[in-house]
Every structure is written in structure tokens, then in C-alpha cells.
PASEBA-1860 file (N, C-alpha, C; in nm, 3 decimals):
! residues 47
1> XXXXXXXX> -1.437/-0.314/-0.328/-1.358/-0.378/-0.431/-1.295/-0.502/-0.368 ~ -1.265/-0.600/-0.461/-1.222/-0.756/-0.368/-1.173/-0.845/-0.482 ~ -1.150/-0.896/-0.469/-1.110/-1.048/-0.578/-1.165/-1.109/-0.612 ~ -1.224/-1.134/-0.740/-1.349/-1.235/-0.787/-1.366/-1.378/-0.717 ~ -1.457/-1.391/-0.634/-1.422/-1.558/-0.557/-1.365/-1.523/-0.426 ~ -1.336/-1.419/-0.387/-1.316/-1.377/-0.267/-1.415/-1.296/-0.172 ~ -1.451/-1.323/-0.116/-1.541/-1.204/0.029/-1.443/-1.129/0.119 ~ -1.370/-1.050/0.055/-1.282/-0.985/0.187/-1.283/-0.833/0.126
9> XXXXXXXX> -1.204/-0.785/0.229/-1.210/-0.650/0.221/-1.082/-0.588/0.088 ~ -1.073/-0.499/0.039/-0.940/-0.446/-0.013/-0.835/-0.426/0.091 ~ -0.701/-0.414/0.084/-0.609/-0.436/0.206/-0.517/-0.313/0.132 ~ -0.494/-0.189/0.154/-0.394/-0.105/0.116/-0.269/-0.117/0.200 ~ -0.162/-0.124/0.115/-0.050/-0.014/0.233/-0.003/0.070/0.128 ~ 0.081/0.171/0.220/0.116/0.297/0.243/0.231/0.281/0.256 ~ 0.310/0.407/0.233/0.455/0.428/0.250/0.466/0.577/0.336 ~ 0.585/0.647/0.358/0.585/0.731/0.454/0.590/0.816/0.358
17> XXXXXXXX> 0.601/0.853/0.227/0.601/0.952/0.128/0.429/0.941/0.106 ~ 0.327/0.874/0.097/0.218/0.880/0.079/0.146/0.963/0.212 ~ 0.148/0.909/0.272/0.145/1.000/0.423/0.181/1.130/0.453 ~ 0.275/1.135/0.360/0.324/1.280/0.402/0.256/1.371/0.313 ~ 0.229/1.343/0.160/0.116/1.403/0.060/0.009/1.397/0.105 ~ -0.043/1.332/0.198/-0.175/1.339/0.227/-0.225/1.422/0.344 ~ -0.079/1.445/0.428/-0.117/1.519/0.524/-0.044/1.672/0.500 ~ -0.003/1.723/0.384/0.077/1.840/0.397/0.044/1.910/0.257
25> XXXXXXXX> -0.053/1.994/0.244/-0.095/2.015/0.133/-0.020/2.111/0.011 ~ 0.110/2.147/0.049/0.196/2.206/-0.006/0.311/2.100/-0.057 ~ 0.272/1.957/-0.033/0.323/1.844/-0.111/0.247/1.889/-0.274 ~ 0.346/1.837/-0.327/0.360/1.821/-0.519/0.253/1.765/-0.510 ~ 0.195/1.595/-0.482/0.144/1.496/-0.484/0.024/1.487/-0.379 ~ -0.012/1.598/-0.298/-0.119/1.632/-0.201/-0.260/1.596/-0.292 ~ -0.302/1.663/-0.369/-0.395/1.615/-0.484/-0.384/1.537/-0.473 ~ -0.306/1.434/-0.569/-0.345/1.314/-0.601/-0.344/1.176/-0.495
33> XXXXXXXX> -0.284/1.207/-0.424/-0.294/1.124/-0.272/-0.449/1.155/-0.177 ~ -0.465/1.261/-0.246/-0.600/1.275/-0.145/-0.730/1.188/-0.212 ~ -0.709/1.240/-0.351/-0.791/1.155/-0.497/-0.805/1.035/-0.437 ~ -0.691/0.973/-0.425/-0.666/0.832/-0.412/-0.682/0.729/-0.300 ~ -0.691/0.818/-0.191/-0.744/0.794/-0.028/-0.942/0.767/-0.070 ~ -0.980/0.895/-0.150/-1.137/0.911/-0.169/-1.171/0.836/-0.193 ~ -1.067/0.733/-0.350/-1.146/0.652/-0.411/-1.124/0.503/-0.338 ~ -1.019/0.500/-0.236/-1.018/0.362/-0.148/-1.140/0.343/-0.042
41> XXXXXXX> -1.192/0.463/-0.015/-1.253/0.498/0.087/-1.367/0.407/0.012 ~ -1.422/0.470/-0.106/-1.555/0.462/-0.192/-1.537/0.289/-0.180 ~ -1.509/0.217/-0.149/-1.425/0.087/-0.216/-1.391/-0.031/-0.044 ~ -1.420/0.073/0.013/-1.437/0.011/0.140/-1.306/-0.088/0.178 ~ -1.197/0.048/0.116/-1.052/-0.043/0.146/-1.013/-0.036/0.334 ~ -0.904/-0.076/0.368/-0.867/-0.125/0.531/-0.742/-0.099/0.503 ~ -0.698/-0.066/0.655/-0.523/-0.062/0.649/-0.471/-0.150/0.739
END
């Protein structure tokens, strides 16, 4: 995924509450942080 007219990569950031859903699966938000890691992945996002 990229910017029309652009060649670069997607650029995510993160917060320390996202991190923590993604690594602790008894987070509320573990699901959907993981969802959402998959579909950056698919998308060939960077950190």
C-alpha cells in the first residue's frame, strides 16, 4: 500500500498500548491488534 504518485513503502507507528495487545493475549484488543499487524504485513508496511 503507498500513495498514488509515490514509490515508497507504508510507514506505521505504534504506541505502547498497541504493543501490549499484540503481545498479551488476555488484552481486550489482542484480536484486533493482531488483525491489524496481518493486514500491514499483507501491505508490506515498515516500522
Amino acid at each position: 500500500m503507498s500513495i498514488p504518485g509515490i514509490n515508497q513503502p507504508l510507514i506505521v507507528v505504534g504506541d505502547t498500548d498497541g504493543l501490549i495487545a499484540i503481545l498479551h493475549e488476555e488484552d481486550a484488543n489482542h484480536k484486533k491488534a493482531v488483525e491489524t499487524v496481518v493486514r500491514l504485513l499483507q501491505h508490506d508496511a515498515q516500522n
